[in-house]
C-alpha positions, 0 to 999 in steps of 0.5 A: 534290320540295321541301316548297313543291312538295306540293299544299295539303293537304299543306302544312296538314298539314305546318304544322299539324304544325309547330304541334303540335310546338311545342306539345311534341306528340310527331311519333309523335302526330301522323299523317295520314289520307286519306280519298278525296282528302280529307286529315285530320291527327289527334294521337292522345295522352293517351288523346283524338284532335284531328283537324284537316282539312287539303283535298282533294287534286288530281287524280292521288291517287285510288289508295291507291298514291298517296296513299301516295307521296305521303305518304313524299314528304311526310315526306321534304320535311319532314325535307329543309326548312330551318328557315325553309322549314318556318316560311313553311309554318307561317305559311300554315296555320289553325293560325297564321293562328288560334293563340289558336283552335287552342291553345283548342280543344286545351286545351277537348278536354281535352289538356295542352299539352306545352310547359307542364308546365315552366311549374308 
């Protein structure tokens, strides 16, 4: 399965990791939770969590067997995707379709922003 084949949900989650990691958040941070067929992102860091929800999942995730496949499928596309396949999904999530948005709540949750502490 290639990166643009993973249901919807995956794909925000995918994307909205993408934008974490260029915010210098560090992948290890970054995890993925399901609830029931629910998909929630959440980076856990700096002694805070910011979770994001990412959708629900199509029918034939019910199982936690499943939902697990489906996340070691996801990690696989992620680390198979060029450059530019990890960029169209990106630039299809909330997270950049509302940059000024994401990086201000972020920042109003109390987190540093990574990227910014060569800046000072």
């Amino acid at each position: 399965m290639t990166i643009t084949d993973l249901p919807p949900a995956m794909l925000e989650f995918v994307g909205t990791f993408q934008a974490l990691r260029s915010l210098g958040f560090e992948s290890d941070d970054i995890q993925c939770a399901f609830y029931s067929s629910f998909v929630q992102g959440q980076l856990h860091t700096q002694g805070k969590v910011f979770r994001f929800d990412c959708g629900y999942l199509p029918d034939g995730y019910e199982g936690e067997a499943e939902r697990t496949a489906l996340y070691r499928i996801t990690c696989a596309a992620l680390e198979t995707a060029s450059h530019e396949e990890r960029e169209h999904v990106y630039e299809s999530t909330f997270a950049f379709d509302n940059k000024i948005l994401f990086v201000d709540t972020l920042m109003r949750k109390g987190f540093m922003l990574p990227i910014a502490d060569g800046l000072h």
